[in-house]
C-alpha positions in Angstrom: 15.4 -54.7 -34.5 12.7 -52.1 -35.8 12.6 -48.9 -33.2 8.8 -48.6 -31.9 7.0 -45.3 -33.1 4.1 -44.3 -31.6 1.1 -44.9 -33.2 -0.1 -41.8 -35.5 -4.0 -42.4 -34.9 -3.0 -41.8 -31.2 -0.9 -38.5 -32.0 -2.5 -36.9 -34.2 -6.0 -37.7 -32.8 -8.0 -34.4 -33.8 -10.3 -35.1 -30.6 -7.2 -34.4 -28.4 -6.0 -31.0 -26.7 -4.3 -28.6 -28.9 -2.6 -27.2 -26.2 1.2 -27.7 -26.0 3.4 -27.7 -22.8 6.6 -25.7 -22.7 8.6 -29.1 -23.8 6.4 -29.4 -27.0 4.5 -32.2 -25.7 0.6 -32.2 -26.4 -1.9 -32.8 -23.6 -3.7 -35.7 -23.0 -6.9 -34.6 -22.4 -10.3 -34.9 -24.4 -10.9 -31.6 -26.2 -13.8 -29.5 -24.9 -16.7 -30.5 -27.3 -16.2 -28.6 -30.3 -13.2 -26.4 -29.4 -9.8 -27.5 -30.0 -9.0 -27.7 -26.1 -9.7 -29.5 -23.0 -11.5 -27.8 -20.4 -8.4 -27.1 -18.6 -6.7 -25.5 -21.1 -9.9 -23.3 -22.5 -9.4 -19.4 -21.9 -12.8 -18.5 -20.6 -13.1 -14.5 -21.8 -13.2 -12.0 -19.2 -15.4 -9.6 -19.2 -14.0 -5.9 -20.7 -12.9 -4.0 -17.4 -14.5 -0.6 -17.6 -12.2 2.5 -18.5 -10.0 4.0 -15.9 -11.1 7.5 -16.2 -14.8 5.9 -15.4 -13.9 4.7 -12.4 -11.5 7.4 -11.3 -14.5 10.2 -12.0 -16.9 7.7 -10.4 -14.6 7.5 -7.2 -13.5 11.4 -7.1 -16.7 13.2 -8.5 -17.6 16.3 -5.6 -14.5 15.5 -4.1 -12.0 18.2 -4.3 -9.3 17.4 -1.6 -9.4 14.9 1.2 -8.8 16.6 4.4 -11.8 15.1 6.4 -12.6 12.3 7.5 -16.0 12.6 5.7 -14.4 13.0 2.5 -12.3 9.8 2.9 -16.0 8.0 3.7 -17.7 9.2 1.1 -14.6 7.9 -1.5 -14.3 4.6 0.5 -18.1 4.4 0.4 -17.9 5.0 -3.7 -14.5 2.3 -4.0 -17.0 -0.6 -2.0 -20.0 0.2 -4.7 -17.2 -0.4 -7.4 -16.0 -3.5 -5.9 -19.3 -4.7 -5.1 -20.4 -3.8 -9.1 -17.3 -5.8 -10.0 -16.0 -2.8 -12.1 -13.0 -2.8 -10.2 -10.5 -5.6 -8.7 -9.8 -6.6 -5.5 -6.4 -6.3 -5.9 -6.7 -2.3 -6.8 -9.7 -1.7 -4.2 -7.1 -2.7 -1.8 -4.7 -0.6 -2.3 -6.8 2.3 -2.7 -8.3 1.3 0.9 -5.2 1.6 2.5 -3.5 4.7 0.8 -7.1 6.1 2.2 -6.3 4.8 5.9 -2.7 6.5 5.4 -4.5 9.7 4.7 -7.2 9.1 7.6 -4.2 8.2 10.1 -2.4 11.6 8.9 -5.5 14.0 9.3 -4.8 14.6 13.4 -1.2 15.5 12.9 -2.3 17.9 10.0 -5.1 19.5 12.1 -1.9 19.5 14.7 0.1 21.7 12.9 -2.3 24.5 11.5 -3.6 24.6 15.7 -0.3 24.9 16.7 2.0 28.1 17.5 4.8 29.1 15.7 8.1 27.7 17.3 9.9 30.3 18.9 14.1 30.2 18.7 16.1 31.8 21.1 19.7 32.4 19.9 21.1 34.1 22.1 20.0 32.8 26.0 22.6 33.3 28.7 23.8 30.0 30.4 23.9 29.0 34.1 25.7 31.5 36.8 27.3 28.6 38.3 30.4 30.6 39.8 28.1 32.7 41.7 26.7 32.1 44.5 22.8 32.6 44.9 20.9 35.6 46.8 19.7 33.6 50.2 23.3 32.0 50.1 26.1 33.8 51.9 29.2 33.7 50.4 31.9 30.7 51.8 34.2 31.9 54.2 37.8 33.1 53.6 40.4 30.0 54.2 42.4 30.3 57.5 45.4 29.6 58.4 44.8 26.6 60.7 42.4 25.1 57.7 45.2 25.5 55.1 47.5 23.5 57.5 45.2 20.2 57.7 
């Protein structure tokens, strides 16, 4: 008995998918017109993402600090032009979102403290008279004899 190979037009069939599964096996599918790969397996190209310091001057530009509310708008504003412009993913315009709302959440608290008095701390405050009996009380009266007896 012979063993059974498989045929080589089939294997090595140049019209086939170059691309190769973890195994080593080749796909199945048709290759994508000219390229070597089936449309599955063809890397479409994405488009260059802009540079970082673009967008982080586009987001921040007349924005020195962001302790009001209109500040946080005006950047939120900026991040949805990005996002809308595609320059920016929806992944990263997500987080930026809500590390704004943490910052929008903390501005009452912050406007809480610089309203607010200084905490006074008293060291040395007497405690309760509680041995003493009060002005519009009289004093109780002396034990007699006859009370000690019962």
């Amino acid at each position: 008995m012979t063993p059974q190979f498989a045929k080589s037009s089939s294997m090595n069939d140049p019209a086939r998918c170059n691309y190769r599964v973890p195994n080593g096996m080749r796909c199945r599918l048709i290759g994508f017109g000219t390229q070597p790969f089936c449309p599955k397996h063809t890397q479409v190209a994405a488009p260059p993402q802009p540079d970082p310091a673009e967008i982080a001057s586009t987001l921040t530009v007349n924005l020195d600090d962001f302790t009001s509310a209109a500040q946080i708008n005006d950047f939120l504003s900026r991040l949805l032009l990005l996002l809308a412009q595609d320059k920016i993913s929806t992944r990263r315009a997500a987080v930026l979102a809500y590390i704004t709302n943490q910052l929008l959440r903390t501005l009452p608290a912050i406007a809480k403290e610089e309203n607010a008095e200084p905490t006074k701390i008293i060291f040395d405050m007497p405690g309760p008279e509680r041995d003493r009996p009060t002005a519009d009380q009289a004093p109780p009266p002396e034990p007699t004899y006859a009370d000690v007896r019962t």
